[in-house]
C-alpha positions as CSV (number, residue, x, y, z in Angstrom):
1,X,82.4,101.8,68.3
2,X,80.0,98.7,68.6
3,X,79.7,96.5,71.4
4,X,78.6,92.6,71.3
5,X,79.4,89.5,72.9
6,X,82.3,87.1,72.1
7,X,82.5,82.9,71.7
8,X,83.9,83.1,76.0
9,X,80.5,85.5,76.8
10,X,82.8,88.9,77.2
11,X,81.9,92.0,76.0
12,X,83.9,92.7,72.8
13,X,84.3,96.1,72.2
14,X,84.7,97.0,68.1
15,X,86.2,99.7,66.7
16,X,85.0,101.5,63.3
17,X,88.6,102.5,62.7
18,X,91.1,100.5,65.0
19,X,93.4,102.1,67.3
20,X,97.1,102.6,66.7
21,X,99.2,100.5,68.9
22,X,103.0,98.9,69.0
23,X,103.9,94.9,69.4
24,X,107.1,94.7,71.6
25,X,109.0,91.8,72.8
26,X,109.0,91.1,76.1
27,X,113.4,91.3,76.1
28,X,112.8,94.7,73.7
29,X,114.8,93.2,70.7
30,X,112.2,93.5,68.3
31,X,108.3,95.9,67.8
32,X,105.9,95.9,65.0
33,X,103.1,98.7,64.3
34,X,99.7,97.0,64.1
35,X,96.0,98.5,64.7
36,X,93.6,97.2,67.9
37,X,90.5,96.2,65.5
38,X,88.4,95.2,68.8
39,X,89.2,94.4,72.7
40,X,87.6,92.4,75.7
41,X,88.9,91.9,79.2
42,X,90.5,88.8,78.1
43,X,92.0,89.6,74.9
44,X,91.9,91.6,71.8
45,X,92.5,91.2,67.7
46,X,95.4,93.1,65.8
47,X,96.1,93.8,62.3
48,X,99.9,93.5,62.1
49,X,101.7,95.9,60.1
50,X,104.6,93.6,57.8
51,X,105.3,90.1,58.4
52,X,105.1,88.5,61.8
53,X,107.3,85.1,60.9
54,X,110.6,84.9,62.9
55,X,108.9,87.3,66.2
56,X,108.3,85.3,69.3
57,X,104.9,85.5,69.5
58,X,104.1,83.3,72.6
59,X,104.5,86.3,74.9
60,X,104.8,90.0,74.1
61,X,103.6,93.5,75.0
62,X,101.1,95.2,73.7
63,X,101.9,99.1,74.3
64,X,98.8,101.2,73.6
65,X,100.5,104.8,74.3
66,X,103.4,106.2,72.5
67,X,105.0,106.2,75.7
68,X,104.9,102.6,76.6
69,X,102.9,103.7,79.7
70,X,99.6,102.4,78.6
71,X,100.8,98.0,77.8
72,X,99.3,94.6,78.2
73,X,101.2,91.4,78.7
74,X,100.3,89.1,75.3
75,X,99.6,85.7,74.2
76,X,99.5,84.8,71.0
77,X,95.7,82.8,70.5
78,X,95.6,82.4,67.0
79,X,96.8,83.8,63.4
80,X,95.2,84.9,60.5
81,X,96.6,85.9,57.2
82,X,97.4,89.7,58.8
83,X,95.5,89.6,61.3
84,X,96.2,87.7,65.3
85,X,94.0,87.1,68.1
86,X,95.7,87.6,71.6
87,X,94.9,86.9,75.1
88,X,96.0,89.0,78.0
89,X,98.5,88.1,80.5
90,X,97.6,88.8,84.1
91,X,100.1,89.3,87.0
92,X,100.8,85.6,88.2
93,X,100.1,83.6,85.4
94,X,102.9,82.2,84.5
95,X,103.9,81.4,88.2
96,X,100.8,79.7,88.2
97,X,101.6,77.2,85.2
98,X,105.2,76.7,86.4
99,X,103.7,75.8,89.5
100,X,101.0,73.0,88.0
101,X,103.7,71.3,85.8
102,X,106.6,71.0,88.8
103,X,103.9,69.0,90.9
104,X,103.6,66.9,88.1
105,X,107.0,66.4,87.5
């Protein structure tokens, strides 16, 4: 396990082989093994296991325990060949960005 700084100045945990995880969507229809390569407070990079076309990828869970116990709330940030960057949801965001856009409206 190595530690170093990321592009947003967090602490970006790597692993030397990733950890085991599950992709889930957030209504349950569909999951997809991947690997956690490395992790931050704000997000982390998978390796998906199979293809990733058709999945809605704008928001998922990340369950990090066999049990679904252990999840974060995902965004997707960017794709790569196998490989995705996501961001972590925290409680509230999207009320916040419904919020912003009905002012607007």
């Amino acid at each position: 396990m190595a530690a170093k700084t990321d592009q947003r100045g967090n602490s970006r945990v790597i692993f030397e082989r990733g950890i085991p995880a599950q992709m889930m969507g957030i209504d349950g229809t569909w999951r997809r093994e991947c690997t956690m390569e490395d992790v931050s407070d704000s997000g982390a990079k998978l390796t998906i296991d199979g293809s990733v076309e058709g999945l809605h990828l704008k928001e998922f869970f990340l369950l990090l325990s066999s049990t679904g116990l252990a999840y974060r709330r995902c965004e997707l940030a960017w794709v790569n060949g196998d490989q995705i960057g996501v961001n972590f949801l925290k409680v509230g965001d999207k009320k916040k960005k419904v919020r912003s856009t009905a002012v607007g409206a």
